[in-house]
C-alpha positions as CSV (number, residue, x, y, z in Angstrom):
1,X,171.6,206.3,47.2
2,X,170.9,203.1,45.7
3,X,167.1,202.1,44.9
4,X,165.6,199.0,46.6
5,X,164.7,196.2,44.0
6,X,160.7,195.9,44.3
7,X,159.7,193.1,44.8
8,X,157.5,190.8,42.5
9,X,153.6,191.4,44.7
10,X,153.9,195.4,44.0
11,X,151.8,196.6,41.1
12,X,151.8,199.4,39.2
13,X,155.7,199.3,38.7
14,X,157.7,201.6,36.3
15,X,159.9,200.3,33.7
16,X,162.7,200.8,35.9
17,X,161.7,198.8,38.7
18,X,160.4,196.3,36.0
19,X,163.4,196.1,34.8
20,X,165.1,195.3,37.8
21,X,163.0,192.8,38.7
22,X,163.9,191.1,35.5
23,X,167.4,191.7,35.9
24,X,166.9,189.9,39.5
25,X,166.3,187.1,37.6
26,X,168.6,187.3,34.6
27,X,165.9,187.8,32.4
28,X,166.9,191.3,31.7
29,X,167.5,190.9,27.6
30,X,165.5,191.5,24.6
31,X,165.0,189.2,21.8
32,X,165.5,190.1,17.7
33,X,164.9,188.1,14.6
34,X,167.3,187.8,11.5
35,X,167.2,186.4,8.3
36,X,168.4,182.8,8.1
37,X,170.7,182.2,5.5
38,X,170.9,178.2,3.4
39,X,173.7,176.8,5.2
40,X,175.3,175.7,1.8
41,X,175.6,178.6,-0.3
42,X,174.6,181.2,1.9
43,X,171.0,182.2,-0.2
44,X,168.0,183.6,1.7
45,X,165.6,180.9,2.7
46,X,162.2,183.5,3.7
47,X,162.6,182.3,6.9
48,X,163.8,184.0,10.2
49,X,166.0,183.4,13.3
50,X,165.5,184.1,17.0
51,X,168.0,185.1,19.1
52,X,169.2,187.0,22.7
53,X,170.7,190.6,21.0
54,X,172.9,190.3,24.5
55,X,174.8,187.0,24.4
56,X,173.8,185.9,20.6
57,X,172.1,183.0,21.7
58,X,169.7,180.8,19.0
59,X,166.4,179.9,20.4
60,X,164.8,179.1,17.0
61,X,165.2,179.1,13.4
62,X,163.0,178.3,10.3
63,X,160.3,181.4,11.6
64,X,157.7,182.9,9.3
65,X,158.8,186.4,8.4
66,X,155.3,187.7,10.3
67,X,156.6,186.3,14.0
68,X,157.1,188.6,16.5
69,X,158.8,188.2,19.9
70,X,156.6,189.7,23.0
71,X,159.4,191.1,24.9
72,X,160.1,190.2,28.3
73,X,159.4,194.2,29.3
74,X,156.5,194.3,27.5
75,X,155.1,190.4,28.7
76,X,156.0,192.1,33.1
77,X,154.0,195.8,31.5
78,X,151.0,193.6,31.2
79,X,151.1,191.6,34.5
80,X,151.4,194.3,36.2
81,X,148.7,195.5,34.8
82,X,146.7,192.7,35.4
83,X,147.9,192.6,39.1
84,X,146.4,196.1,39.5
85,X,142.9,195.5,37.9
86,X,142.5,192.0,39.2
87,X,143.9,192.5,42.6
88,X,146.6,189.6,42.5
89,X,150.2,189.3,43.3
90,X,152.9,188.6,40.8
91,X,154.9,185.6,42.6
92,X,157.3,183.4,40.9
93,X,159.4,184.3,37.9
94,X,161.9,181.3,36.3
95,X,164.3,181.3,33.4
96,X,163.8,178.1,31.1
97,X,166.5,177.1,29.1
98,X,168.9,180.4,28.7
99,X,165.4,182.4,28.3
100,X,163.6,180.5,25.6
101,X,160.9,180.6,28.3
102,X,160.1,182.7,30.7
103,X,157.5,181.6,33.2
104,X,155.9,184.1,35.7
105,X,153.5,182.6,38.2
106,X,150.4,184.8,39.2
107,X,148.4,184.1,42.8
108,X,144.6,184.1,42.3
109,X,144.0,183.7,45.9
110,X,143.9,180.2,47.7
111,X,141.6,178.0,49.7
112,X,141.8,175.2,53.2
113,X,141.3,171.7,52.2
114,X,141.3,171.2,55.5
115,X,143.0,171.7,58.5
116,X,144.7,175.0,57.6
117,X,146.1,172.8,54.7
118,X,146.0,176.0,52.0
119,X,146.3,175.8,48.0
120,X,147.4,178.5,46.5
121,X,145.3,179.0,42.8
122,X,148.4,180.2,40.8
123,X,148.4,180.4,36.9
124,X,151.6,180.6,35.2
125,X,152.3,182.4,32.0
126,X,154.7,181.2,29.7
127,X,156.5,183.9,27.3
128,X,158.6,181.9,24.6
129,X,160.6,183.1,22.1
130,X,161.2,180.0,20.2
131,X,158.0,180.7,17.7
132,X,155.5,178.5,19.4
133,X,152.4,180.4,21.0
134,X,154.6,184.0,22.6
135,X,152.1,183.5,25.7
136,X,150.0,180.1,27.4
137,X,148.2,180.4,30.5
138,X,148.3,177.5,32.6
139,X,146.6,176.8,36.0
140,X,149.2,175.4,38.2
141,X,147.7,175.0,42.1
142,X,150.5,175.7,45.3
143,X,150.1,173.8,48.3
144,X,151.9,175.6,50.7
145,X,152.6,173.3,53.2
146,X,155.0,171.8,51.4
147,X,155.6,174.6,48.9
148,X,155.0,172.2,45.9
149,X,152.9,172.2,43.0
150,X,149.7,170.5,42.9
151,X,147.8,169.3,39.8
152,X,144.4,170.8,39.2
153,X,142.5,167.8,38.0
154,X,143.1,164.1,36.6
155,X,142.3,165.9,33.3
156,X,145.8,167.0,33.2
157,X,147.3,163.2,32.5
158,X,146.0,163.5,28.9
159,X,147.1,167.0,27.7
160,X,148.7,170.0,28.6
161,X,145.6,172.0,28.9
162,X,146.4,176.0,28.3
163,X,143.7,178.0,29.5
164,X,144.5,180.1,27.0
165,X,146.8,181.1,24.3
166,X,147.3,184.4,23.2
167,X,148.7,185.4,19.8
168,X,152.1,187.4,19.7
169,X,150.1,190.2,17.5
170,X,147.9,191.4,19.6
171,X,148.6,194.7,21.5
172,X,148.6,195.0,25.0
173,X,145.3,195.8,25.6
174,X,143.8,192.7,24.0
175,X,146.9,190.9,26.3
176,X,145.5,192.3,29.2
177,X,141.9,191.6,28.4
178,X,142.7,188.0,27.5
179,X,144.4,187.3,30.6
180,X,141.7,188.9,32.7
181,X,139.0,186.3,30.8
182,X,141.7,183.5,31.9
183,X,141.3,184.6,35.7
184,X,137.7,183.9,35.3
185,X,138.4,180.5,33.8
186,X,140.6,179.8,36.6
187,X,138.9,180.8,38.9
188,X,135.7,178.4,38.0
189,X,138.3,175.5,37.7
190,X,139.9,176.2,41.2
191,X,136.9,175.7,42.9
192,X,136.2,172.4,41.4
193,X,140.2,171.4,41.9
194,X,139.4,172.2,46.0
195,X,136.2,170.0,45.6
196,X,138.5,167.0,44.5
197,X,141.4,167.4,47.0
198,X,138.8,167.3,50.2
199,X,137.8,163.9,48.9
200,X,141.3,162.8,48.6
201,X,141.5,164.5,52.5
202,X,138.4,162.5,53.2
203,X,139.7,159.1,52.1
204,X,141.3,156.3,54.1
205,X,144.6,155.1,52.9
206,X,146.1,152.6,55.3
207,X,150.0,152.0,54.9
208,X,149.5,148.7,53.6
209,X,147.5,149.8,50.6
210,X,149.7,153.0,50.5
211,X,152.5,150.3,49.7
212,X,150.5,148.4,47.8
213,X,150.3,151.7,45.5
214,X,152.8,153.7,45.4
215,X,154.9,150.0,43.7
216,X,151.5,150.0,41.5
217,X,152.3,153.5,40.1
218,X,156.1,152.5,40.4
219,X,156.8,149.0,39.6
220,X,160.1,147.5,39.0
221,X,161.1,146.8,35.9
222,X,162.6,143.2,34.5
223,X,165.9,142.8,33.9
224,X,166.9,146.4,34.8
225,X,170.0,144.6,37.2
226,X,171.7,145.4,40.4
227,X,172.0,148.8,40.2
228,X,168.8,149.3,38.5
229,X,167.1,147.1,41.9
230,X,168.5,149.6,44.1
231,X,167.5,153.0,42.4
232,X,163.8,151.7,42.3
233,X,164.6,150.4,46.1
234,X,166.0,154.0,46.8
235,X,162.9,155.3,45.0
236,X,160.0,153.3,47.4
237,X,161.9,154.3,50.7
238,X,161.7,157.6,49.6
239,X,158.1,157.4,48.9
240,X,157.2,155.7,51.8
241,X,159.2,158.5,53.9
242,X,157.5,160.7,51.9
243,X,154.5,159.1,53.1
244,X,154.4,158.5,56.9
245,X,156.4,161.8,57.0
246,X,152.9,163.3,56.3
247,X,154.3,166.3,56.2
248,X,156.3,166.0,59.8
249,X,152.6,165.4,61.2
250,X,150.6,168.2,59.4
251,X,148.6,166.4,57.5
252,X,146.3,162.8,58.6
253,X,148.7,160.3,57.0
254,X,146.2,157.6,56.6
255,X,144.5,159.9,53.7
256,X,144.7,159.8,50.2
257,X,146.0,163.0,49.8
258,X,149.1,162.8,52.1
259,X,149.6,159.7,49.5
260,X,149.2,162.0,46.5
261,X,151.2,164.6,48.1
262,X,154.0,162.3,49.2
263,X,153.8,161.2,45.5
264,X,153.7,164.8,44.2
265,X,156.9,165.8,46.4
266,X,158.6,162.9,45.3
267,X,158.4,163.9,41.5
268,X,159.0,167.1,41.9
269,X,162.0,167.0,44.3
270,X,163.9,163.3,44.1
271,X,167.3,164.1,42.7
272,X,166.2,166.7,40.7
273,X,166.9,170.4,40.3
274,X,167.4,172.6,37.1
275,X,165.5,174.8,35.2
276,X,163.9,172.4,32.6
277,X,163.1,170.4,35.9
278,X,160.9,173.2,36.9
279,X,158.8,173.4,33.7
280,X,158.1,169.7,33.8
281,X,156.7,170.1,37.1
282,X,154.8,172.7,36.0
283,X,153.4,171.4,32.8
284,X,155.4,168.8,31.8
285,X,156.4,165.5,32.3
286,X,156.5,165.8,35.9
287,X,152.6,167.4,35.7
288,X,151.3,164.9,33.8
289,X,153.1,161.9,35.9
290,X,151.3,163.3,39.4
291,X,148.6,163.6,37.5
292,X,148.3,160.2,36.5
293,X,149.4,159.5,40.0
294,X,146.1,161.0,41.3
295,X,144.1,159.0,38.7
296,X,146.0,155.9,39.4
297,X,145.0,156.5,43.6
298,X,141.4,157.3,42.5
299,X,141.3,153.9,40.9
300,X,142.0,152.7,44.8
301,X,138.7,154.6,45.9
302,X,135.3,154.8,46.6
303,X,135.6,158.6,45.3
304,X,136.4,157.2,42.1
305,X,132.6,157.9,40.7
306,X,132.8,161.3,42.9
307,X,136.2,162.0,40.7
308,X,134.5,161.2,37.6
309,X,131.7,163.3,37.9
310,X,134.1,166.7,38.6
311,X,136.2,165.5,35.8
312,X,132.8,165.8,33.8
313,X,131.5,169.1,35.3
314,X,135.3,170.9,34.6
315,X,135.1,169.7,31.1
316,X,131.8,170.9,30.4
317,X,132.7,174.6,32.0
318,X,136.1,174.6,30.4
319,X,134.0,174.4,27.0
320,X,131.7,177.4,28.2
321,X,134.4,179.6,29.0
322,X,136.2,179.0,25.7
323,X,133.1,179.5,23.4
């Protein structure tokens, strides 16, 4: 008889059912290294190649001979793990790029900004096996009203802002123990993300200045020509859907946060949809555009100080936490 695929919120899965989960989402391969030859005469250079040992495809070369790969089987071993001790759910899991990156969202548990408006406080893990950092923890908030991501804080508009990063060498105990501390940090940083939203939920934002906005944070551009003219026109209408859509009447539209949100949706779904597309929402280009949407709206309001002030108080535990 055949086995059911498990699905990603069980814990304490076996390799097999690991394995199919993985396979569920074509990230069912392991990664090698080789030597990498001078192109000219075919010398060894001391450096090392990364590569898929099922299709033969490159995802880095020009590695130090100590790199290893954390494999994807041994990156689910841990969150599974973790989902056990820590009580969360496993919930996303997306292929970047052919499986340079793997990227397995984690929920933490989620809070109302009001009116049963919930966001999820998901962290995302990023396994690569191009010889950058093998695992990054990054908070990454889900609203799921609208089932988009949501930045955590105007922070994020000036760097990419890892949690944590944790070395390929250690073993999977120090993994496990690593990603537990980043739960905590998360955690602390959630609550502070929830403070910031409610002051968005809190604050008028009358169509006319919604306008006035959204062409602030998305002006047009000279001499960008017919065609150019009606993208940007197709762009505002959007927007401005986006907008007095308000989430087909969930959410008060005359707030700031239906604007961020409508702005938020926009970037992340407008004529978009691919892989890469969903890493730069998720820490990216696309992440740090909403995010310098919020600040730009913030510039609009009397929260600005208020916005200020958290942006302060998350710095100052963010550098706790990491000491």
């Amino acid at each position: 008889m055949e086995t059911e695929t498990p699905t990603l919120t069980e814990t304490n899965l076996s390799d097999e059912a690991l394995n199919a989960l993985l396979k569920q989402h074509e990230a069912d391969f392991t990664v090698a290294t080789v030597p990498t030859p001078n192109p000219i005469n075919a010398e060894p250079t001391g450096f090392y190649t990364s590569y898929r040992t099922d299709t033969g495809k490159v995802f880095a070369q020009g590695l130090s001979k100590k790199w290893r790969p954390i494999q994807n089987l041994d990156c689910m071993r841990v969150l599974s793990q973790l989902s056990d001790a820590a009580k969360v759910n496993i919930r996303h899991l997306y292929k970047i790029d052919g499986g340079r990156e793997i990227i397995t969202q984690i929920d933490l548990g989620s809070h109302e900004v009001g009116g049963n408006d919930r966001i999820g406080n998901y962290i995302s893990i990023i396994n690569g096996h191009d010889g950058g950092q093998s695992m990054s923890v990054f908070q990454t908030p889900f609203r799921y009203f609208c089932k988009n991501q949501v930045n955590k804080s105007i922070l994020d508009a000036k760097s990419r802002n890892a949690l944590i990063s944790i070395k390929h060498s250690m073993s999977s105990g120090e993994k496990l123990e690593v990603l537990m501390k980043s739960i905590s940090i998360a955690q602390r940083d959630f609550l502070t993300s929830i403070e910031l939203y409610r002051e968005l939920l809190n604050s008028t934002v009358s169509e006319s200045m919604a306008q006035e906005i959204i062409r602030g944070f998305f002006p047009l551009k000279d001499d960008v020509g017919n065609r150019g003219k009606t993208m940007h026109a197709n762009r505002i209408t959007d927007l401005l859907n986006r907008y007095n859509s308000a989430d087909q009447g969930r959410t008060p539209r005359d707030t700031a946060w239906n604007l961020y949100n409508a702005v938020q949706g926009h970037l992340q779904h407008y004529g978009k949809n691919s892989e890469s597309h969903m890493k730069s929402v998720l820490i990216g280009q696309d992440s740090k555009r909403a995010a310098q949407a919020m600040a730009w709206i913030l510039s609009f309001l009397s929260v600005q100080n208020v916005a200020d002030d958290l942006a302060i108080k998350e710095a100052q535990m963010k550098d706790m936490a990491l000491i």
